[in-house]
Each structure stands twice: as structure tokens, then as C-alpha cells.
SEMIDREN-149898 format. One record per residue (C-alpha): x, y, z; residue number from 1; residue in one letter. Coordinates in nm, 2 decimals. Example, Ala and Ser with C-alpha at 12.3 -4.5 7.8 and 13.67 -1.06 7.14 Angstrom:
REM SEMIDREN-149898
<atom east="1.23" north="-0.45" up="0.78" resi="1" resn="A"/>
<atom east="1.37" north="-0.11" up="0.71" resi="2" resn="S"/>
REM end
This chain:
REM SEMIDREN-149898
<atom east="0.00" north="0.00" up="0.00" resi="1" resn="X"/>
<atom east="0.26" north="0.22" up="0.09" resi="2" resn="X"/>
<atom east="0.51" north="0.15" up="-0.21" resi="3" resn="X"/>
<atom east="0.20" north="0.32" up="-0.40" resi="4" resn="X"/>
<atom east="0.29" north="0.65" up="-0.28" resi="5" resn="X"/>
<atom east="0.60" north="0.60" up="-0.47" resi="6" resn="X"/>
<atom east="0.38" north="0.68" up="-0.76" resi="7" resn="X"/>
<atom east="0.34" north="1.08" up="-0.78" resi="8" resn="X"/>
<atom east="0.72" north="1.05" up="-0.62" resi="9" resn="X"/>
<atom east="0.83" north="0.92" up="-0.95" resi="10" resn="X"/>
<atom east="0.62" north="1.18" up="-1.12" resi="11" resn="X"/>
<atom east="0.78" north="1.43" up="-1.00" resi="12" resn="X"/>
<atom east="1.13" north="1.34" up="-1.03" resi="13" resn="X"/>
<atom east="1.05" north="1.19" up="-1.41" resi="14" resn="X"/>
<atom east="0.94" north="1.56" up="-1.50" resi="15" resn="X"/>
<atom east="1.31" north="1.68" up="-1.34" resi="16" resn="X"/>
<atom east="1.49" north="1.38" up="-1.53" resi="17" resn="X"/>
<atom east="1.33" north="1.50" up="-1.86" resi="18" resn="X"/>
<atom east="1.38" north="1.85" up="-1.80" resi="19" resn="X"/>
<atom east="1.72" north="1.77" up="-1.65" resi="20" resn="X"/>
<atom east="1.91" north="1.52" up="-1.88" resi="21" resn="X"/>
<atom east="1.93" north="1.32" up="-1.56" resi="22" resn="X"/>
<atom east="1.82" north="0.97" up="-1.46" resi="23" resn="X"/>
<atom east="1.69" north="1.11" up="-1.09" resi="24" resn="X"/>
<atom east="1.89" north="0.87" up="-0.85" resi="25" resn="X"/>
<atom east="2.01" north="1.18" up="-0.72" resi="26" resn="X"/>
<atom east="1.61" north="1.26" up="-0.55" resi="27" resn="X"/>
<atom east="1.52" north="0.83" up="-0.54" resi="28" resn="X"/>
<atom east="1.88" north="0.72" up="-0.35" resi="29" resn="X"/>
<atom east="1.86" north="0.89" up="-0.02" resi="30" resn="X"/>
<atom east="1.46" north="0.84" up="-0.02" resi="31" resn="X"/>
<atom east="1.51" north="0.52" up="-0.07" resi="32" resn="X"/>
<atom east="1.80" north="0.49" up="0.22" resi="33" resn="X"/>
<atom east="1.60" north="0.67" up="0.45" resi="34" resn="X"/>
<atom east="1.31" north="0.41" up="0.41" resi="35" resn="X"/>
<atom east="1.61" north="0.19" up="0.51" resi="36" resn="X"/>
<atom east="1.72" north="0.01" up="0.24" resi="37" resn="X"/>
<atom east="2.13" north="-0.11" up="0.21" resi="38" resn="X"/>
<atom east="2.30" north="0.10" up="-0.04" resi="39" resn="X"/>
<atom east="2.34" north="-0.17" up="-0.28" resi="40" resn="X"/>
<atom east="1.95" north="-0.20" up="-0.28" resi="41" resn="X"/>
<atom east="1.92" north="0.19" up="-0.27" resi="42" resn="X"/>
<atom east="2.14" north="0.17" up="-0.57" resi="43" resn="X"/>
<atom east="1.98" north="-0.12" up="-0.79" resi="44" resn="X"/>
<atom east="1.64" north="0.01" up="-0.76" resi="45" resn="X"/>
<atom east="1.75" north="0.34" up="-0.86" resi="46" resn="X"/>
<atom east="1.89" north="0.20" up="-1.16" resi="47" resn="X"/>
<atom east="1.56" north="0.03" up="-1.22" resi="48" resn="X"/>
<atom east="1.38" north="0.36" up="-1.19" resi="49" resn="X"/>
<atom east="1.67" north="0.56" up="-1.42" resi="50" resn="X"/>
<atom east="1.59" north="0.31" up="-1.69" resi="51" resn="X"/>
<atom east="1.21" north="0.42" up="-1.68" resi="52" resn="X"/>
<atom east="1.32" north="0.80" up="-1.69" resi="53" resn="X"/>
<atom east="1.57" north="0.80" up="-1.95" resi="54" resn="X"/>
<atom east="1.33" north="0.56" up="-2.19" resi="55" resn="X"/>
<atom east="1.05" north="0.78" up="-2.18" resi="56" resn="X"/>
<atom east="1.24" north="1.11" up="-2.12" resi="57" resn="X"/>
<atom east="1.49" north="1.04" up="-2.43" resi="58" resn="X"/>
<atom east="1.16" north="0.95" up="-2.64" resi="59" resn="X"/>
<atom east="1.02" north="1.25" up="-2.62" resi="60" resn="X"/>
<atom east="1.35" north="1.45" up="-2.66" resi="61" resn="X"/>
<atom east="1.41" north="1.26" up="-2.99" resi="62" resn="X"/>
<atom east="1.06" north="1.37" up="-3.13" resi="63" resn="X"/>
<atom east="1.17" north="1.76" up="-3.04" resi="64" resn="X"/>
<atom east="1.53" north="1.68" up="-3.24" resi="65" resn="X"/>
<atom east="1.75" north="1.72" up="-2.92" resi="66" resn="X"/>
<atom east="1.94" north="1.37" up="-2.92" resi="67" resn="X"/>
<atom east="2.29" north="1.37" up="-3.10" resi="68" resn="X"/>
<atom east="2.22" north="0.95" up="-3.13" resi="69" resn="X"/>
<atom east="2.61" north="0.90" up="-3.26" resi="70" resn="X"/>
<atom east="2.70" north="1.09" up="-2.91" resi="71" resn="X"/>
<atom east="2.45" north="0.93" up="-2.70" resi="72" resn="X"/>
<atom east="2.57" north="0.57" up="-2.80" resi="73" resn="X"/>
<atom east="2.88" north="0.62" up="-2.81" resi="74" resn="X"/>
<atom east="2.85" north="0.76" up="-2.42" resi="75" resn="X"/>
<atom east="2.61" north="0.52" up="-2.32" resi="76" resn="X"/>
<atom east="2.77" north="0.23" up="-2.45" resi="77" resn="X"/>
<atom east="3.14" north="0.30" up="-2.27" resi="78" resn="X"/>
<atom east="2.90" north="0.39" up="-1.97" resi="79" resn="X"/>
<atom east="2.76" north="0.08" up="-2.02" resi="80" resn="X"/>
<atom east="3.08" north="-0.12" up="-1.99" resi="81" resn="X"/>
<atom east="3.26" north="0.09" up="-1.68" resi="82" resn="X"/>
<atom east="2.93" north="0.11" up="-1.45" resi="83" resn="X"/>
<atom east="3.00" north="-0.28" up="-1.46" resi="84" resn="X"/>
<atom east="3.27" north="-0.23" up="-1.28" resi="85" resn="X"/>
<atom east="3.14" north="0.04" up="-1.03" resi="86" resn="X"/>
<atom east="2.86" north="-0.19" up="-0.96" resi="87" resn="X"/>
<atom east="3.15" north="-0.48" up="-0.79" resi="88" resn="X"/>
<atom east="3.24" north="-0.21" up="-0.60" resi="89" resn="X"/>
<atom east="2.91" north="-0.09" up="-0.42" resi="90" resn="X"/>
<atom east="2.83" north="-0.49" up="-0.37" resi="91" resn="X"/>
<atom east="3.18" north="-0.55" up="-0.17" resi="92" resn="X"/>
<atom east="3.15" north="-0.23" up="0.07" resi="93" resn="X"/>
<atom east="2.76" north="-0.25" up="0.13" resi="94" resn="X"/>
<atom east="2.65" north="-0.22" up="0.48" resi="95" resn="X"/>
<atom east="2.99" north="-0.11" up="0.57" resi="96" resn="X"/>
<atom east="3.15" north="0.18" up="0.39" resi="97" resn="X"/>
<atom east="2.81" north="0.35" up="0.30" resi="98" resn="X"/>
<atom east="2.93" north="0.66" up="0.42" resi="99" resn="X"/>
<atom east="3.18" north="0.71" up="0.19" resi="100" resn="X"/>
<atom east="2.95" north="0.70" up="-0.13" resi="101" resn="X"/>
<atom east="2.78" north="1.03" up="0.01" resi="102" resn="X"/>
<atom east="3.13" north="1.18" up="0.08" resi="103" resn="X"/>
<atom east="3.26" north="1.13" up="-0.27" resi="104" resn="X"/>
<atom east="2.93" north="1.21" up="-0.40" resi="105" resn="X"/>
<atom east="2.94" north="1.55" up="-0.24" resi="106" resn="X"/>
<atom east="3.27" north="1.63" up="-0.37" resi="107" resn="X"/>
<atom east="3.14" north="1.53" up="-0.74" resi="108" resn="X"/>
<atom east="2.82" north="1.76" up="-0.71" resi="109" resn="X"/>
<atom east="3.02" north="2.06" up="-0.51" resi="110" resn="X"/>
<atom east="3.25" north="2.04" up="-0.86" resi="111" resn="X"/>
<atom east="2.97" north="2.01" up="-1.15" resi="112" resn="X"/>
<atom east="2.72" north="2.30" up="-0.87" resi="113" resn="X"/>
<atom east="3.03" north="2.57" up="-0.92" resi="114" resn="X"/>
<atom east="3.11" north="2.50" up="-1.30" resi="115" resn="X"/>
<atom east="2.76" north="2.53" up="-1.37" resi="116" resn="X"/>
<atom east="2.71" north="2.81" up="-1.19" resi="117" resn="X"/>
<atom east="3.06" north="2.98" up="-1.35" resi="118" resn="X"/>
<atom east="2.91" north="2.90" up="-1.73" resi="119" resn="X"/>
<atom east="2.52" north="3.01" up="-1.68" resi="120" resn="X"/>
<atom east="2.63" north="3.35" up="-1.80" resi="121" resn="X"/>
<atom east="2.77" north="3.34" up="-2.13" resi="122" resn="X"/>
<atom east="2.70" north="3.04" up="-2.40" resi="123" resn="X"/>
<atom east="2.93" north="2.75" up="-2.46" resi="124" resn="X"/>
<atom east="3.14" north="2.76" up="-2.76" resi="125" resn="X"/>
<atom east="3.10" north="2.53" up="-3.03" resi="126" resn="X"/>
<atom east="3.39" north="2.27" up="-3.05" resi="127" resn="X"/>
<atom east="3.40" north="1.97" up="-3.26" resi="128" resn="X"/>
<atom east="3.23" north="1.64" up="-3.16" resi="129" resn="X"/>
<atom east="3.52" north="1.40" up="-3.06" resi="130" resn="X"/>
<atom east="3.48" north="1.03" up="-3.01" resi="131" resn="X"/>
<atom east="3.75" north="1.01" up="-2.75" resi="132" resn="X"/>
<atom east="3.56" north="1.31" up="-2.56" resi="133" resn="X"/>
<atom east="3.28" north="1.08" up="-2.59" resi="134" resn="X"/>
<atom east="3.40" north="0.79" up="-2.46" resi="135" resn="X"/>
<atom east="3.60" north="0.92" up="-2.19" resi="136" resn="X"/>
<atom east="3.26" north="1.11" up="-2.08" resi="137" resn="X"/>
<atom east="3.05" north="0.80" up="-2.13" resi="138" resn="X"/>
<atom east="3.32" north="0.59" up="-1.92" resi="139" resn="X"/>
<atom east="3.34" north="0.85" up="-1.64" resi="140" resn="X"/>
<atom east="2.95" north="0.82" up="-1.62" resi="141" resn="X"/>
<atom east="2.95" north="0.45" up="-1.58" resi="142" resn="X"/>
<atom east="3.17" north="0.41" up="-1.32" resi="143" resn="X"/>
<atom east="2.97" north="0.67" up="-1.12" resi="144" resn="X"/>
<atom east="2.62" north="0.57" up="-1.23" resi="145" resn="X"/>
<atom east="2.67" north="0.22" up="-1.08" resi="146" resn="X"/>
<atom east="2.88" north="0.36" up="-0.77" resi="147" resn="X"/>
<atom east="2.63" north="0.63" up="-0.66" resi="148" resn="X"/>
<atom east="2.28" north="0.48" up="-0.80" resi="149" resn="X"/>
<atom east="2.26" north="0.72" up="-1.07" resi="150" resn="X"/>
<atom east="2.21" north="0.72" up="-1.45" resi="151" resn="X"/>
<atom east="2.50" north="0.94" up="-1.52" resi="152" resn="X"/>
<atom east="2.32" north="1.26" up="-1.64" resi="153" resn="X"/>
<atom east="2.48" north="1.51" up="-1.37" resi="154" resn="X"/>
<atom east="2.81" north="1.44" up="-1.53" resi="155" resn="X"/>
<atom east="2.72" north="1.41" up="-1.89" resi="156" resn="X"/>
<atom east="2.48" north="1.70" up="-1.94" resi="157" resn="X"/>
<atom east="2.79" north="2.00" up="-1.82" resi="158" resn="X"/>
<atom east="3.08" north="1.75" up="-1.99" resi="159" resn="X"/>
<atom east="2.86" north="1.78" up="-2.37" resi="160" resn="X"/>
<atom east="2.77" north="2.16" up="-2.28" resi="161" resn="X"/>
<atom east="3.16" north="2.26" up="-2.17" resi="162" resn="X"/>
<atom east="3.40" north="1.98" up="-2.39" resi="163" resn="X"/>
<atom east="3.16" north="1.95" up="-2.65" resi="164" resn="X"/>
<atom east="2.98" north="2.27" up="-2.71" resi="165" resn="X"/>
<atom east="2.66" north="2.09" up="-2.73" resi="166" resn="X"/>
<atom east="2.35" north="2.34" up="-2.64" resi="167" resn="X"/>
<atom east="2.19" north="2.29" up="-2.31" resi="168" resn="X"/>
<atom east="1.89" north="2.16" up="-2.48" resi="169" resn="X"/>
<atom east="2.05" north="1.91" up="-2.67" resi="170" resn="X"/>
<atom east="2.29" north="1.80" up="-2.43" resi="171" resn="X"/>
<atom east="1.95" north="1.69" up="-2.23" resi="172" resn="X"/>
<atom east="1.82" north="1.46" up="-2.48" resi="173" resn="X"/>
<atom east="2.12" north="1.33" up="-2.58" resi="174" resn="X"/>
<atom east="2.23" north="1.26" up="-2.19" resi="175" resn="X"/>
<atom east="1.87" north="1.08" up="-2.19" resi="176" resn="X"/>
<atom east="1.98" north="0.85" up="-2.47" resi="177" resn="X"/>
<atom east="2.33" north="0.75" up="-2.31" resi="178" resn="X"/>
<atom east="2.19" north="0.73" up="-1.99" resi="179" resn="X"/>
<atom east="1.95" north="0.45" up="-2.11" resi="180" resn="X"/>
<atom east="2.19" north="0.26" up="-2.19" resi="181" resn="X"/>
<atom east="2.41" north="0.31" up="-1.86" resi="182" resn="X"/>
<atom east="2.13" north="0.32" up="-1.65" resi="183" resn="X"/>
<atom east="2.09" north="-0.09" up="-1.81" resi="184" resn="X"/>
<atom east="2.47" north="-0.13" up="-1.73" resi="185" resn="X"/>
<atom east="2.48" north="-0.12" up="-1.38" resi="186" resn="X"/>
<atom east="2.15" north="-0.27" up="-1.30" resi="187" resn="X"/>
<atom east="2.25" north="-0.58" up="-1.51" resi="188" resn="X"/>
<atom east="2.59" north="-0.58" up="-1.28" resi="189" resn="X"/>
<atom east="2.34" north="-0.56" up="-0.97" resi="190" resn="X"/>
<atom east="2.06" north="-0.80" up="-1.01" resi="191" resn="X"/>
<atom east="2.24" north="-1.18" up="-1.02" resi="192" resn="X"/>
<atom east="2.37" north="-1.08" up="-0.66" resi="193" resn="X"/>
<atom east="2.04" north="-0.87" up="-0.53" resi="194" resn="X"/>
<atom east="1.69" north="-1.00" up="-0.41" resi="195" resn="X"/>
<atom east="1.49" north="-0.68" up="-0.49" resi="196" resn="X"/>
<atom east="1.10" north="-0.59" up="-0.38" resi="197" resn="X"/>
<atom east="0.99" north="-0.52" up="-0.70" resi="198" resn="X"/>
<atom east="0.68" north="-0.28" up="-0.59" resi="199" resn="X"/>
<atom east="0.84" north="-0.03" up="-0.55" resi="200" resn="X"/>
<atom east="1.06" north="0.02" up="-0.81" resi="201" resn="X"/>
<atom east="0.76" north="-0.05" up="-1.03" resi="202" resn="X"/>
<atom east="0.54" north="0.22" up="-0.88" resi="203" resn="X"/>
<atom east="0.83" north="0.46" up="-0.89" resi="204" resn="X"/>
<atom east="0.89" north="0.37" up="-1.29" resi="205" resn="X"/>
<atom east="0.47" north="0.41" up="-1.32" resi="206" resn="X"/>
<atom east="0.53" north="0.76" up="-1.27" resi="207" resn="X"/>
<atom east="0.85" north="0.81" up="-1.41" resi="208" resn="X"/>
<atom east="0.65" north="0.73" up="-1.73" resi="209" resn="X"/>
<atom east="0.40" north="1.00" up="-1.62" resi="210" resn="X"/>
<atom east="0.64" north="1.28" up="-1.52" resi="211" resn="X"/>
<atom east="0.97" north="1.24" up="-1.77" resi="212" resn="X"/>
<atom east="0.76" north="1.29" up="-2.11" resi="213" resn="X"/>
<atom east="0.62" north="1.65" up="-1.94" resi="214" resn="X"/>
<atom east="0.93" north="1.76" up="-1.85" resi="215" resn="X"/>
<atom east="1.12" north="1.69" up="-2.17" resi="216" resn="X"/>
<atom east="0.86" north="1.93" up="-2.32" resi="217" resn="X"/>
<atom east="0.89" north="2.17" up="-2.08" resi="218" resn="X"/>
<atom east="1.22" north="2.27" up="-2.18" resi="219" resn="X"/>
<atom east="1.14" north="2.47" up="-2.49" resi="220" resn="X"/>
<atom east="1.00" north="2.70" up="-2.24" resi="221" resn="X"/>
<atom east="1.36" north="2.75" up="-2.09" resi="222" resn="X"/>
<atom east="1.65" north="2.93" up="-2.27" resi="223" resn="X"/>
<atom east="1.96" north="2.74" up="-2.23" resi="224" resn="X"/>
<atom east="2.13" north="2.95" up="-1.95" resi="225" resn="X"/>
<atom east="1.78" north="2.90" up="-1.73" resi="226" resn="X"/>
<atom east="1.79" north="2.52" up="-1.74" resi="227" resn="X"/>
<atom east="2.19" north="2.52" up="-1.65" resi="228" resn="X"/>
<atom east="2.10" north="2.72" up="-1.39" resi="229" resn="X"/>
<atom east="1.81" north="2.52" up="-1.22" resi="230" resn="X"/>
<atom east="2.06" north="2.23" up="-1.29" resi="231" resn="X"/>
<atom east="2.31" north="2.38" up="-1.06" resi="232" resn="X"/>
<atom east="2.04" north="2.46" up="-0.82" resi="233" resn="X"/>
<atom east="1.90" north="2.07" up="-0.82" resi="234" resn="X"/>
<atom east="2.31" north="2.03" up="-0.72" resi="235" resn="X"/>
<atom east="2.34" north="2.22" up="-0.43" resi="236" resn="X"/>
<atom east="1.99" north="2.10" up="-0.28" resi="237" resn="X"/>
<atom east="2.12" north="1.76" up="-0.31" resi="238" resn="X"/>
<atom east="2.49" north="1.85" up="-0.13" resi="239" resn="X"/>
<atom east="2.31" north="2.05" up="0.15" resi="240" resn="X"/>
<atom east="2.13" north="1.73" up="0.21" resi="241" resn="X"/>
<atom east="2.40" north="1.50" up="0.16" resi="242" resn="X"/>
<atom east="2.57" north="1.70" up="0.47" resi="243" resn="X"/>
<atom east="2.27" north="1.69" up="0.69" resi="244" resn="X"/>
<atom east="2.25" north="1.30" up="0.61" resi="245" resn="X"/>
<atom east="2.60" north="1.25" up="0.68" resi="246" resn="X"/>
<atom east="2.56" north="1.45" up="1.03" resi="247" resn="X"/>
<atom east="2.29" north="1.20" up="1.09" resi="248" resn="X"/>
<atom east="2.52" north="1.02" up="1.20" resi="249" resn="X"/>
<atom east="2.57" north="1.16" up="1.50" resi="250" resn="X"/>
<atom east="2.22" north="1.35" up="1.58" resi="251" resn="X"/>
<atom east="1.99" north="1.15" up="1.38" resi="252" resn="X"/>
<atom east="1.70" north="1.42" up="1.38" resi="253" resn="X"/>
<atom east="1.93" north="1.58" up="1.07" resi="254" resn="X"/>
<atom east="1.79" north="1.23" up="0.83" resi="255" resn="X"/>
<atom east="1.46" north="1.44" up="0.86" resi="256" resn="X"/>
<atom east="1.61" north="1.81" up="0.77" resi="257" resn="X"/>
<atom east="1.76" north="1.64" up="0.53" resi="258" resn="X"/>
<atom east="1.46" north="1.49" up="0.32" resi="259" resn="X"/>
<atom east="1.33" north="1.86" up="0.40" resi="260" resn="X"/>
<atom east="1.59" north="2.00" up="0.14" resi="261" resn="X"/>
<atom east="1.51" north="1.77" up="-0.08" resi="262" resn="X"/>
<atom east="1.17" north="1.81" up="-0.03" resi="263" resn="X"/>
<atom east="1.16" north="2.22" up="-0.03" resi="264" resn="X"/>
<atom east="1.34" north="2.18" up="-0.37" resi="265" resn="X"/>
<atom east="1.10" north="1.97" up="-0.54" resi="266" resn="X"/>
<atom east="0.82" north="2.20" up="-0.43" resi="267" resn="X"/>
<atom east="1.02" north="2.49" up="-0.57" resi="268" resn="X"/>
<atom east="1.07" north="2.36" up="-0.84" resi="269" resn="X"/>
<atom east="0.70" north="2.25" up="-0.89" resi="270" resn="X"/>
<atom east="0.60" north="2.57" up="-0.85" resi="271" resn="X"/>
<atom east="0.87" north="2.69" up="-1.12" resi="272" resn="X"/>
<atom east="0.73" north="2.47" up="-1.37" resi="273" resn="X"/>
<atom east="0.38" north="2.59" up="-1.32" resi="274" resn="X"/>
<atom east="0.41" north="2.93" up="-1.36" resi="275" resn="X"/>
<atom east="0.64" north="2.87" up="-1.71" resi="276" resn="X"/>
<atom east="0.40" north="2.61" up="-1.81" resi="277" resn="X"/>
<atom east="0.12" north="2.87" up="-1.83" resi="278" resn="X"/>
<atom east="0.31" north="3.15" up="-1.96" resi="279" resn="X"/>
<atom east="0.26" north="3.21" up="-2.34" resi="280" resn="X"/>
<atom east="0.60" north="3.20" up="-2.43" resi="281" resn="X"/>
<atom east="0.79" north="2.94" up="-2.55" resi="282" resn="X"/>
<atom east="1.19" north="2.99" up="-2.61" resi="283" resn="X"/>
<atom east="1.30" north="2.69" up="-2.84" resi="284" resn="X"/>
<atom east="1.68" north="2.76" up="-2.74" resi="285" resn="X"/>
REM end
């Protein structure tokens, strides 16, 4: 009955995973370790969740022409291949070295919150697509998607935008496509070793189907700089409540301050889309 309520949750985050160019294990993972699951289970069903977003997120982007599909597989596929790796990783230290996914986590989110926030003010420069950019991003991704429960999007979206020169638009849809296929990565590395409750998961990818498809469309409301923005916004919700999770620890009231941020963000953000979604403008880059 419960698990049910995961439902709008995945609704929600699907519309910031479409809008985002992110899978959304960055909102499900501590939610889902809070309702005390292990991290490898936190993880997996993340991964499960991601797959939902990015399928029905990257669809949608493709229909609006924002998926570079060369890029996407060739970042998805060597995301696809390192997140097996990562995945080994998360099993072995489960239950024991928890903690130090959140600290490495934050240090990865502090970096992307600041370059983001550097580059919202003047648009990227157009370089020339590189396969070896591509790969390196996709492998980078992988290895942190199965690490941290995530599809990789956090990482791919300012790597296409600042290495790349890809628009903020595109660099969404096209960090939908490759996440899709890193997203499938890791969770294939996860479920031969995992038992998973697969309620759930399946309620959160009911709505992830609801939410991503909105939220993809909602970005031709958003010029370029606005979305990188929010982006960098999403990051520094998740490393104030990374912190308070962390602090936990030792006063474990903070666990509950901590879904707060989260929490405050996602209404904000709500809210944000709302008011864009009725204005009569619509800004296709």
C-alpha cells in the first residue's frame, strides 16, 4: 500500500529527469536509504527507476530533435561497460562503507554546482564532436552511475555543454539517450547478486513514465542558461542534504532536515514549472 505512494514521487522526479538530462537517482537514492534500504539496494532500484526515466524522457526528446544518437551511444555504450565495474564495487563495501558513497558524492556535485554556476552566463562555444571526448565522458558516467545509483546525467549534461559545445537543450536529450543505456549497465551488474522488492521500483517507474515525457517538453519553455541554472540549483539542494545525512550520523534528527531539502526543492521547483508552463511564451533555445 505504501510502495504506492512512490507513484506521484516518480512523477515528479521523471518531470526533473526529462527536464534535467538526468536519470533522478540523485532525489530516489537517499529516499530510498532513508526508508532503510542497504545501499546496494538503494542503488539497484535506482537503476531500475533511471531506466524508466531515460526511456521515456529520451523519447520524447528525440521527437523535439534534441538527441545527438552518434554521441548518445557512443557515451552510453562505454558507460555501459565501466558502470560494470562500479557496480562490484558498491556490492563488496555495502553495509559497511556506506558513508563514503555520500562523501565522494558530495565532492562530485560541489565540482559540477560551481562549474555550472561559472558558465550560466555566457553560452558555450562550439567545439568539434570528438569520439575520444565521448568515450571518456560515457566511461566516467558508468563508473559513477553504478557507484552512486545514478544514471550518469549530472556528469554528462555539463561534460557535452563545456568539452563538447553541445547546447543545453541538446545536451539533455542526448544525456537521456546514453543514460538509457548506462542506467541498463549497472543494474545488469546488480541483479544476479540482489533479491529486490519489486513494488516499489515498479510504482516509482509508473510515474517516471507519467512525469519524464512533461518535462522533456517543458524545456522549450527554458532558454539554455535557465535550465543550466536550475541544474546547478537541483546540485546544491542535493549536497546540503547530503551534509545533513551525513551529520545523521551523529544526531539523527538531521535524516529528517535532510529529506526537507530535498523536499523544499522539489516544491520549488513544482512551482517553477507551473508558472512557465502557463506563460505564453515558449523559447526553443
Amino acid at each position: 500500500m505504501w510502495s504506492l505512494l512512490f507513484i506521484p514521487l516518480g512523477a515528479v522526479v521523471g518531470a526533473l529527469s526529462g527536464f534535467f538530462g538526468i536519470g533522478g537517482g540523485v532525489i530516489i537514492v537517499p529516499v530510498l536509504l532513508f526508508n532503510g534500504y542497504s545501499a546496494a539496494e538503494a542503488v539497484a532500484t535506482s537503476l531500475l527507476f533511471v531506466v524508466g526515466t531515460s526511456l521515456a524522457g529520451a523519447k520524447k526528446h528525440s521527437s523535439l530533435g534534441n538527441v545527438a544518437w552518434s554521441t548518445g551511444l557512443t557515451v552510453g555504450l562505454a558507460g555501459a561497460i565501466t558502470a560494470q565495474l562500479s557496480s562490484r564495487l558498491v556490492l563488496s563495501i555495502s553495509g559497511t562503507y556506506d558513508w563514503l558513497l555520500n562523501v565522494f558524492y558530495l565532492l562530485i556535485l560541489s565540482y559540477f554546482a560551481v562549474t555550472l554556476l561559472k558558465k550560466t552566463s555566457k553560452p558555450p562555444k562550439r567545439k568539434k564532436s570528438g569520439l575520444a571526448a565521448s568515450f571518456f565522458i560515457g566511461a566516467i558516467a558508468g563508473l559513477l552511475s553504478a557507484l552512486l545509483g545514478i544514471g550518469g546525467g549530472f556528469i554528462i549534461v555539463p561534460l557535452l555543454v563545456s568539452w563538447l559545445g553541445f547546447s543545453t537543450h541538446r545536451a539533455v536529450g542526448t544525456s537521456l539517450a546514453a543514460v538509457l543505456f548506462i542506467s541498463l549497465g549497472g543494474l545488469i551488474g546488480y541483479l544476479p547478486s540482489l533479491s529486490l522488492d519489486y513494488v516499489a521500483p515498479l510504482a516509482l517507474v509508473t510515474g517516471a513514465f507519467i512525469g519524464a515525457p512533461f518535462g522533456a517538453a517543458l524545456t522549450n519553455r527554458y532558454r539554455d542558461h535557465e535550465i543550466s541554472r536550475r541544474l546547478a540549483w537541483l546540485y546544491l539542494a542535493v549536497i546540503a542534504s547530503i551534509v545533513l545525512d551525513l551529520g545523521a550520523t551523529w544526531w539523527t534528527p538531521l535524516s529528517y532536515a535532510s529529506l526537507s531539502i530535498l523536499a523544499v526543492f522539489l516544491v520549488g521547483i513544482s512551482i517553477d514549472f507551473s508558472k512557465r508552463f502557463s506563460s505564453p511564451n515558449h523559447f526553443s533555445r
